[in-house]
C-alpha positions in Angstrom: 0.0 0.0 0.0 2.5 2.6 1.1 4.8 1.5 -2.0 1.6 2.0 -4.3 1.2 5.8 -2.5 4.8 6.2 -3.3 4.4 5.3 -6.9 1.5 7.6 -7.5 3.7 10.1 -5.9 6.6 10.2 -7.7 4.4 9.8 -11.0 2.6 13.1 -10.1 5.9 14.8 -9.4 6.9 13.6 -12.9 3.7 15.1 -14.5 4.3 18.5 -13.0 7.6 18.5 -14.2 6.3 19.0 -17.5 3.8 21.3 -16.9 3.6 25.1 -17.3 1.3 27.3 -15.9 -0.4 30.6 -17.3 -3.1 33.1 -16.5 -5.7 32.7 -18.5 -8.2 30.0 -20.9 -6.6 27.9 -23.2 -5.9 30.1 -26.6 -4.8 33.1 -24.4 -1.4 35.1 -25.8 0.2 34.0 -22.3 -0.9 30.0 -23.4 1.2 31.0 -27.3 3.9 32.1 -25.3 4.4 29.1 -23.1 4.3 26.6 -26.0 6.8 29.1 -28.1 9.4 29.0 -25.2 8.8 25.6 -23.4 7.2 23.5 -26.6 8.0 20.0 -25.0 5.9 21.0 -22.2 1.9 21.0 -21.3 0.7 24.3 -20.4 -1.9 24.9 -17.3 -4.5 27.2 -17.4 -5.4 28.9 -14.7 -8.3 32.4 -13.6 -5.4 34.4 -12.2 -1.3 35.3 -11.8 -1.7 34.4 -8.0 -3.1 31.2 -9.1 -0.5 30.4 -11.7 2.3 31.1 -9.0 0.4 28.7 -6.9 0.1 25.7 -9.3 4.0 25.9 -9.1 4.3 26.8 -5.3 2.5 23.7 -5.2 4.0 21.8 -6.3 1.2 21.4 -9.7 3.5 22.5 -12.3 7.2 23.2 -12.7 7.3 26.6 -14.2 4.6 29.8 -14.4 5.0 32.0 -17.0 3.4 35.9 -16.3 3.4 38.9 -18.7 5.4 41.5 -17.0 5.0 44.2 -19.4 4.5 45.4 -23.1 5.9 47.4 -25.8 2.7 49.7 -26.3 0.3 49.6 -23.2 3.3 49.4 -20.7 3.6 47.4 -17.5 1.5 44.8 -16.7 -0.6 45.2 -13.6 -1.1 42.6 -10.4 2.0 40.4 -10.8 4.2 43.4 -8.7 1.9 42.9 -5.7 2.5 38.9 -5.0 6.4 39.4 -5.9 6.8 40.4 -2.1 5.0 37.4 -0.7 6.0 34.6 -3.1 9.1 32.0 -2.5 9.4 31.2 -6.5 12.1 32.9 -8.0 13.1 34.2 -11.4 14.8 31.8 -14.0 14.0 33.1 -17.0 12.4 35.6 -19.3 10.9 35.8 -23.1 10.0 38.3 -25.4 6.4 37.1 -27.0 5.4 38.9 -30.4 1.6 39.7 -30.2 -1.0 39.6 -32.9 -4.0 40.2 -32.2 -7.6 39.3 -34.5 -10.7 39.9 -34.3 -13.0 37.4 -34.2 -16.2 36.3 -34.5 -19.5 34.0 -35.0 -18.4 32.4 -38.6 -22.0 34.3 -40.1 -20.8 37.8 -38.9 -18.6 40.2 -41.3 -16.7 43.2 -39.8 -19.3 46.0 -41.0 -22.0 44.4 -38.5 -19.5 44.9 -35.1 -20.7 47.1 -32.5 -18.7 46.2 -29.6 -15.4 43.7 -28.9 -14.8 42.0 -25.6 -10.8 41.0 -24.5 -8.4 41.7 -21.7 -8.2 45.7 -21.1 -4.1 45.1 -22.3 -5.5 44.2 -25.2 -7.9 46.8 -25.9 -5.2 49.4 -25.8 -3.0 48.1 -27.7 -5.5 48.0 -30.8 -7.2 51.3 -29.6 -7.2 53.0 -33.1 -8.5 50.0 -35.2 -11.4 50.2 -32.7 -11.8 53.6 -33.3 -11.8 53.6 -37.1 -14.1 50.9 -37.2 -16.0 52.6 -34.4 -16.0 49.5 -32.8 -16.4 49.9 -28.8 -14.5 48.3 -26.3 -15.7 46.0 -23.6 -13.3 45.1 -21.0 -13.4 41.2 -20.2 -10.7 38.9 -18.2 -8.9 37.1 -20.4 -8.3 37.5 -24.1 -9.7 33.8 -24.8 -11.9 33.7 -22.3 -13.9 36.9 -24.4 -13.8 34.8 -28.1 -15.1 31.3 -26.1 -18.0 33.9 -24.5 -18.4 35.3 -28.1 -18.6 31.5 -29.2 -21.3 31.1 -26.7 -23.7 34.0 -26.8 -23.8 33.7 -30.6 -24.7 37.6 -31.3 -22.9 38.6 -34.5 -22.6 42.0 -33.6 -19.9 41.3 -31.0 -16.3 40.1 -31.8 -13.2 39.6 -29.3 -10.1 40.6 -29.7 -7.8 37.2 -29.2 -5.2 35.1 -31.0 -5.8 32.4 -34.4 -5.2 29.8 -31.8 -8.1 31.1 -30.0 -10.4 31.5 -33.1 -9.6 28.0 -33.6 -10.1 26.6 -30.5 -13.6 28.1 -29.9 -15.3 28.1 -34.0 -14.6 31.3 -34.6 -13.6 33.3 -37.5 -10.7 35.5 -38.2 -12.5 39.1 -39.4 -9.0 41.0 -39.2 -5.3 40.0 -38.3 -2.8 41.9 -36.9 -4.8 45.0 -35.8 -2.5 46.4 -33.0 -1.3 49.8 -33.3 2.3 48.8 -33.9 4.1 46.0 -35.5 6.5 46.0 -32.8 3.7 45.2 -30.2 6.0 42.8 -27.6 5.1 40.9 -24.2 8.2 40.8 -22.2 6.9 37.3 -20.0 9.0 36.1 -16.8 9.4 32.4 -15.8 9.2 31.5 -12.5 10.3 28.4 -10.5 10.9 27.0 -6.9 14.7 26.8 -7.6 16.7 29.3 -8.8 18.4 28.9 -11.8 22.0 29.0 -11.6 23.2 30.4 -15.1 27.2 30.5 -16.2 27.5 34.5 -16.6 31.3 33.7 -18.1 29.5 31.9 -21.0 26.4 34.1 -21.5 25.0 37.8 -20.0 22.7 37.8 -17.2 20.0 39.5 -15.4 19.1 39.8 -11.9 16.1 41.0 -10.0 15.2 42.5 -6.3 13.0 44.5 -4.4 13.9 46.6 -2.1 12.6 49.4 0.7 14.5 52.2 1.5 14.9 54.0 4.6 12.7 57.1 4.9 15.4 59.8 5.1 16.3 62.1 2.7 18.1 61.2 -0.1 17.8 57.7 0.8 16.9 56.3 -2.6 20.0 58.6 -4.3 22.2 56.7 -2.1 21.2 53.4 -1.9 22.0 53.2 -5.3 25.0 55.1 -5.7 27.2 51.8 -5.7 25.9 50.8 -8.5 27.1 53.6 -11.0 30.5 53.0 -9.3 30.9 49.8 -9.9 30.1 50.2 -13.4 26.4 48.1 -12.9 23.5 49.2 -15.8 19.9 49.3 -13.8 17.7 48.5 -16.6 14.7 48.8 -14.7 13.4 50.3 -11.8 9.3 51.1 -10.8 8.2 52.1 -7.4 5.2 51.0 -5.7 3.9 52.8 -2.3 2.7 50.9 0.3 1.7 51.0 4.4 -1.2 52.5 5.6 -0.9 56.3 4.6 0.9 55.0 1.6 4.6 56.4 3.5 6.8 53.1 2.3 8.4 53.4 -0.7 8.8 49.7 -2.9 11.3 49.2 -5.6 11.4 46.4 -7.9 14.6 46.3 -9.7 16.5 44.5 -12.8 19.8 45.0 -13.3 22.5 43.5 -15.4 25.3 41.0 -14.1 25.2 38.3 -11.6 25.9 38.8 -7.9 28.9 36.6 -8.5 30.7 39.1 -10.4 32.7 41.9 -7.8 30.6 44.8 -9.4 27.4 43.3 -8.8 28.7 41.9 -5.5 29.5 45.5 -4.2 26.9 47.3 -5.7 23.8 45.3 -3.7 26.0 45.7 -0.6 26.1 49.5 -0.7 22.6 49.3 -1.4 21.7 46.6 1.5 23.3 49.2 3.9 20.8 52.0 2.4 17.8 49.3 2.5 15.6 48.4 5.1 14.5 45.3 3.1 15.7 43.8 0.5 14.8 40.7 -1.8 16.7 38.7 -4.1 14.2 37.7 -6.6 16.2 35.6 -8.9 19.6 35.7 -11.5 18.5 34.0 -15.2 20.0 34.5 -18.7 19.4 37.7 -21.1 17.6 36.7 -23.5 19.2 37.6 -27.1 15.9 39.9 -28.1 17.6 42.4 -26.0 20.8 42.4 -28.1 19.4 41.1 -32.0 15.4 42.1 -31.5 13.4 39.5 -34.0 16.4 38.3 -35.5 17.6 36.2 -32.6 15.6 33.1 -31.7 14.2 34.4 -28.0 13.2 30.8 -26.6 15.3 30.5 -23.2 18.1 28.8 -23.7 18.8 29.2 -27.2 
């Protein structure tokens, strides 16, 4: 009996090693992204990011891939309030290319569309084919979740805005492709794990994330990260959050380039430990080549 538990066990531990979860219904951009980076894998819906983080906290699926930000509507919001309270850490990122469709009951043609449900990111970033087709915008959840509710309403005077994969998946059809404002429209996603990743930075650049909290004195934030422009360290990113009950605490989420291996990194989050009355070491993963080649590099982690 207890060898039979045992078994079953160790088999579901070997299923959720090749699972990867996402926010979102099958079809969602966040779903094309996981099975462009991680193909050999199964991907994991799930209703939210918390929920996604928790499929790998536990111990459901190996990896959780979340949408951090994008190349027209800007950061993504929600995933920068669990990053203080979750024990997964970074190991990777990818850049997703977007393109989004509108779609539809197969009966309905593009001149009959009064209204198109999909994910508020979405809607922005598509904000001026909506208004030249005076189209108007319903905010909904998920991007799939809006075409498998336009699937099942069946009023052909409502589209979503989703992917093909999602048109596919739910019977619906394809009225316009590729109607975001810009051809450069990106999803910079981060991978998340219970172990860190423990990348070579000899062999390949790296990245490495952290929050932190400064003290509230003046000029706090100007010197906690003075080390790092003298030690030569580029901060490629930095947003601030407030927090505390009159909103007093000032919140820093941070990527930087390097790996705390290397002396400049080292020294850098020492000097700014010193300054800090918090900080959290969210993870050190490999740069992906979009950020040196853009399209022309392949931008599945690891390659």
């Amino acid at each position: 009996m207890a060898k039979s538990q045992a078994s079953k066990s160790k088999a579901g531990r070997t299923r959720a090693g090749t699972i990867i979860a996402f926010q979102g219904e099958p079809g969602a951009n966040s779903d094309m992204a996981c099975r462009a980076a991680f193909p050999k894998m199964t991907t994991l819906p799930c209703p939210t990011f918390e929920a996604a983080m928790a499929a790998v906290q536990d111990g459901k699926a190996a990896l959780a891939m979340i949408p951090v930000e994008n190349s027209i509507a800007g950061r993504v919001a929600d995933l920068h309030s669990l990053l203080p309270h979750t024990k997964l850490k970074i190991v990777a990122e990818h850049f997703q290319r977007v393109e989004h469709c509108l779609v539809a009951l197969p009966a309905a043609s593009l001149k009959a569309i009064k209204s198109a449900k999909s994910h508020v990111q979405a809607l922005s970033q598509c904000r001026n084919f909506l208004k030249k087709h005076r189209i108007e915008p319903i905010v909904h959840a998920d991007t799939a979740g809006a075409a498998r509710e336009i699937a099942e309403i069946g009023d052909a005077s409502v589209a979503a805005i989703a992917s093909s994969l999602a048109a596919r998946i739910y019977g619906l059809k394809v009225l316009a492709r590729n109607i975001e404002d810009a051809d450069h429209n990106t999803t910079r996603m981060l991978v998340f794990s219970r172990e860190p990743a423990h990348p070579d930075w000899r062999s390949a650049p790296c990245m490495t994330a952290f929050l932190f909290r400064v003290k509230s004195v003046p000029a706090a934030l100007y010197k906690a990260l003075g080390g790092f422009a003298t030690n030569g360290v580029n901060i490629v990113k930095l947003e601030s959050y407030l927090s505390g009950p009159q909103f007093e605490q000032a919140q820093f989420y941070a990527e930087v380039e390097g790996h705390p291996e290397q002396r400049g990194l080292e020294l850098a989050l020492e000097e700014l430990g010193f300054f800090s009355e918090e900080l959290k070491m969210l993870g050190t993963f490999p740069a992906n080549p979009f950020r040196r080649k853009g399209w022309d590099a392949p931008t599945r982690p690891g390659t």
